[in-house]
N, C-alpha and C positions, 0 to 999 in steps of 0.2 A: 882833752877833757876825758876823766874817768866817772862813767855813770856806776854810782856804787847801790844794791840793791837792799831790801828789809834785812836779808840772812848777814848782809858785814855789818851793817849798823847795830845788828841785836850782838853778833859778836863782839864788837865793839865797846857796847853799853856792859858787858859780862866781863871781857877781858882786858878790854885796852885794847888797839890796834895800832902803834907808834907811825904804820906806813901810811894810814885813812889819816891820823893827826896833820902829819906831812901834808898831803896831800889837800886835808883841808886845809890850810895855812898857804900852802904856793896857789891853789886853785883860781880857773877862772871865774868861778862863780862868786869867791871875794870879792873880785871886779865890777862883777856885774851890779850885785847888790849896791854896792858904793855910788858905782858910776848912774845908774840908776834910785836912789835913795829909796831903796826897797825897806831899809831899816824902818820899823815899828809900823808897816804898813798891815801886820797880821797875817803873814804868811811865813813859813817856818825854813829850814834852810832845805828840806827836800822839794819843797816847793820852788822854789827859788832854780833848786838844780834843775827840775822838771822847765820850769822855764828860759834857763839856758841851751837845755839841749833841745828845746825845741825851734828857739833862735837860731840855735849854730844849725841845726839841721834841715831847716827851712819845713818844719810841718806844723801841724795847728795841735793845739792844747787843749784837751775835752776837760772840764775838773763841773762836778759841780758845787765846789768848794768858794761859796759869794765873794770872797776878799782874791782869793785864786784866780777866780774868772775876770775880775775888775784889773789887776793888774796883767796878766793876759791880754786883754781887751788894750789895753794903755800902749801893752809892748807889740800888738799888732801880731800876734800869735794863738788867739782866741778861735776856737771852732765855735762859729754859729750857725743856728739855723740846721742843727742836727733834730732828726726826726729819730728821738729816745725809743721810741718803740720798736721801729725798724730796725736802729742799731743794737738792738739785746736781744732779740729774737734769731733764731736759727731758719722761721719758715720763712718761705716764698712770698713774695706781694702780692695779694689778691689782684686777678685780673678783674677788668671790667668796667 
């Protein structure tokens, strides 16, 4: 699997990319969607990517994207029970 980022997609969307076309057309993430009937569930196909490579990868999905996180949840690749504050801050845990 090729994780493709915002800067090939924008080029993409400007020029065409004949090798992303490819790419998406053989890709696993085809699969997924289908084998999973991800279709019309309201999640888009980088979503979709973000939840394959977190399957293939074996790690957890942070989105606070409602439909995102529901199907996440479904595919057992959902981070719960994250403490937001702690996670976006740079300081220290208060002791005490």
């Amino acid at each position: 699997m090729i994780l493709v980022d915002t800067s090939v997609w924008v080029e993409h969307l400007r020029r065409g990319l004949p090798r992303l076309v490819t790419l998406l057309q053989e890709g696993e993430v085809l699969l997924l969607i289908e084998r999973e009937l991800l279709m019309g569930r309201g999640i888009g196909y980088v979503d979709a990517h973000l939840l394959a490579c977190a399957r293939l990868s074996h790690c957890r999905l942070w989105t606070q994207d409602r439909r995102l996180a529901a199907v996440a949840l479904e595919q057992g690749v959902a981070a719960q029970d994250i403490d937001v504050q702690a996670a976006t801050t740079d300081e220290e845990p208060a002791e005490g």
